[in-house]
N, C-alpha and C positions, 0 to 999 in steps of 0.2 A: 169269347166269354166275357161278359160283364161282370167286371169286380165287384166286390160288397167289400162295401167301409164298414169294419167294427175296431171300435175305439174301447169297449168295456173286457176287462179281464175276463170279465165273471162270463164272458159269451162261451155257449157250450162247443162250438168249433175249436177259441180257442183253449178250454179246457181239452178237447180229444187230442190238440197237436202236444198243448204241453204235458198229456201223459202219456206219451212215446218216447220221454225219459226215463219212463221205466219197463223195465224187460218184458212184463206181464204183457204189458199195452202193444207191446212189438209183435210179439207171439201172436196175441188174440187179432190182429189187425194186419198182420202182414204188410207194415208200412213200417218205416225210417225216415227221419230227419235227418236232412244237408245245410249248412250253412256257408251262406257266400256267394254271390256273382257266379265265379268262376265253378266253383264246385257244382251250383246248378246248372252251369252251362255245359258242363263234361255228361251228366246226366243228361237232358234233352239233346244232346248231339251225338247219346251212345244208342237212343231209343231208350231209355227207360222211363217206365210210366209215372208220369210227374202226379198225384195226386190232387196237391194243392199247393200253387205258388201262393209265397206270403211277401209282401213288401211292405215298406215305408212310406217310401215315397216312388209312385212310377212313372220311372222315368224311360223316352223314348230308346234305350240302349237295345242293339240288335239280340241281346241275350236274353231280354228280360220280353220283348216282341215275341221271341219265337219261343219263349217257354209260356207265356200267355195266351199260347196258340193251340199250344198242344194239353197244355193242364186243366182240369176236372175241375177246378173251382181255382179264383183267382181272392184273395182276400188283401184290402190295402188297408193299415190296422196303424194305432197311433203307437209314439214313444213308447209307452209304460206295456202295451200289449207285447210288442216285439221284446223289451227289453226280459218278461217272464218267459218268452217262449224260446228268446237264446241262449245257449249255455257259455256265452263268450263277456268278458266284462264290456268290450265295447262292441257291440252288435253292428252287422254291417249294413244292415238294413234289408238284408234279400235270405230267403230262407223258402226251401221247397222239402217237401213233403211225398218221397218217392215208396214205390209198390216195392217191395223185396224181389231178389230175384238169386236165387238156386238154380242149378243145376243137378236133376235126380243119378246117383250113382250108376243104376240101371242105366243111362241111357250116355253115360259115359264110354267112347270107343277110341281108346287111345293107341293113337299111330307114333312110329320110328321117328325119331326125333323129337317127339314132345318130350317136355319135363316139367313131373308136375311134384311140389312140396307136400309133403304128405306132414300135418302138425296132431300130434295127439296128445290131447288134455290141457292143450297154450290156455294161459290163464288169467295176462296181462293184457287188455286191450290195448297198449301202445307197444307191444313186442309183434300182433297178432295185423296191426294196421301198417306197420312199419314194413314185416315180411312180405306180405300183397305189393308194398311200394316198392319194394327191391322186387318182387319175383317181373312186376311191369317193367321197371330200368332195365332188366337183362334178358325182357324177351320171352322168359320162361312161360308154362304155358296157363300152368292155375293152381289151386290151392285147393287142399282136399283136408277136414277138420274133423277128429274123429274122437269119438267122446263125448264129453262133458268139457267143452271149450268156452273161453270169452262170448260173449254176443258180437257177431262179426258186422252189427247191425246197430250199437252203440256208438254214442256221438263220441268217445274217445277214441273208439278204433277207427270210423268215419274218417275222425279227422285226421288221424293216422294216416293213413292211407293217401291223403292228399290229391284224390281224385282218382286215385286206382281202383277203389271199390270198383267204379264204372266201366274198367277196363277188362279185369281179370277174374275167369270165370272160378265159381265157387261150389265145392260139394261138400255135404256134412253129411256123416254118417256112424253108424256105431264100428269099434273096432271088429269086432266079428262078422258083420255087416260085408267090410270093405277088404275082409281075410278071404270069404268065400267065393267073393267078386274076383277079387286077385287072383284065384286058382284057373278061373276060365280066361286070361286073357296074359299075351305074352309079353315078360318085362322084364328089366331088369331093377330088384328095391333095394338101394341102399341106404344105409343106416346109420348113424353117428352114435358110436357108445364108448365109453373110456377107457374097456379092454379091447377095441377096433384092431383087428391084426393089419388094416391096411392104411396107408397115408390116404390121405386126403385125396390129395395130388394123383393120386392114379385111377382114380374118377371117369375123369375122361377119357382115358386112353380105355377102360375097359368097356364103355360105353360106346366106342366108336366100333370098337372089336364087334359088339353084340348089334349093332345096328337096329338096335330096338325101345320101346316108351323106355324113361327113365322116371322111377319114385323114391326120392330124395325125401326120408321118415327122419324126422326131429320129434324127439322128446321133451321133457321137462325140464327146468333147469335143476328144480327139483333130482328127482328120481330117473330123468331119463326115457326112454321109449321100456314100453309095458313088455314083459318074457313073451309074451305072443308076437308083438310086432317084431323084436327082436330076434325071434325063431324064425321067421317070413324073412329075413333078409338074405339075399344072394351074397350081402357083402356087409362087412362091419367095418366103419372106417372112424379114424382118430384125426382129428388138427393137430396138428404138430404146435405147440407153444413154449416158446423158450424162456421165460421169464418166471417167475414164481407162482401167477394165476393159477386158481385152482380150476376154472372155467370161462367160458366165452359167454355173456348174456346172449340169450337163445334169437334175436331178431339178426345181432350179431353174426355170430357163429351160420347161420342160414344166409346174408350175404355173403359170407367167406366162400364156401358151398360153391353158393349158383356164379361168384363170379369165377372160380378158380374150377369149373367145370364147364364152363359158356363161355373163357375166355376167347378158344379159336375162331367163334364166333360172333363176337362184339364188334363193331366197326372199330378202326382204326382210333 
């Protein structure tokens, strides 16, 4: 693919990338913005469909080669163009333009041993980009957003993520949605609330007992998981905290979770 140099703001290309900073643009387009070398390069090396790579300057580097290879349009744009179309103060020069990619609930079939986080109504895109990054460090298996959540397709949650976007699969769905689904398949959901009768801690052991999917339901830091999802739980469990805190920030409290549930299984 043959690059095109545009040098003027005002060009309608890059007027279309720089309104995919707003939610609307994301929706109606089914695209997301990445920034960075690396971050574009976790993308074309997971398959996801690069849209349009954007550069500075291109240079022969084997990442920026084989994402020019595979992307829909190549654009090599001056200073001041990159500089609007990044949301970072110092722009690194490389920025690609990838295709959304979901997982439909339906066609979710979860097997013994997976664990997947179940988040309802996260609101924070650096709490919602953070969890993705942990549930990838520990292996766990994807993220299931139910409500009215963050845009998991926002360059703060993005970048949150630190490249896990790419790794860890994603399902959005409404809570009743993911209630009725739940009834047809076998699992065990536990749930974090602050009258939890059970430790934390015994997570896994009852998990091992059942030999079956595990959905680990996180609430608001707010208000918590909604009386429906907290009726759906096989189990209510509490963090133990010794100190005066009234609570654990929620990106938090869901690393404490997956590590203190996954420990048997971490490498050394």
């Amino acid at each position: 693919m043959e690059p095109l140099v545009i040098t003027s703001v005002n060009n309608s290309k890059v007027k279309e990338i720089a309104g995919l900073a707003l939610k609307k643009r994301r929706i109606e387009s089914g695209l997301y913005v990445v920034e960075g070398l690396q971050l574009v390069g976790f993308g074309v090396e997971n398959g996801w469909v690069l849209d349009t790579l954007v550069v500075q300057e291109f240079e022969k580097h084997p990442v920026l080669v084989q994402a020019q290879r595979v992307a829909k349009q190549v654009l090599v744009v001056g200073p001041a163009v990159m500089a609007k179309l990044s949301r970072k103060d110092n722009p690194q020069g490389v920025l690609g333009v990838f295709r959304q990619r979901r997982l439909p609930l339906g066609q979710l079939v979860p097997k013994a041993g997976e664990l997947w986080i179940v988040l309802e109504q996260v609101r924070d895109p650096g709490n919602l980009g953070t969890i993705i990054r942990t549930v990838d460090a520990v292996g766990a298996t994807g993220v299931i957003l139910l409500g009215t959540c963050t845009d998991v397709w926002s360059a703060e949650c993005v970048r949150a993520t630190m490249g896990s976007i790419f790794h860890v699969p994603i399902v959005m769905a409404e809570v009743d949605e993911f209630l009725a689904w739940r009834r047809g398949v076998a699992g065990l959901m536990v749930g974090t609330h602050l009258q939890g009768a059970v430790d934390y801690r015994q997570v896994a052991k009852e998990w091992d007992a059942v030999r079956l999917p595990l959905w680990l339901a996180m609430g608001t830091e707010q208000s918590g998981l909604s009386e429906k999802l907290t009726q759906a739980c096989d189990m209510r469990v509490k963090i133990a905290m010794a100190g005066r805190a009234e609570s654990l920030n929620l990106a938090m409290a869901t690393g404490v979770l997956l590590y203190e549930v996954l420990r048997s299984k971490l490498p050394a």
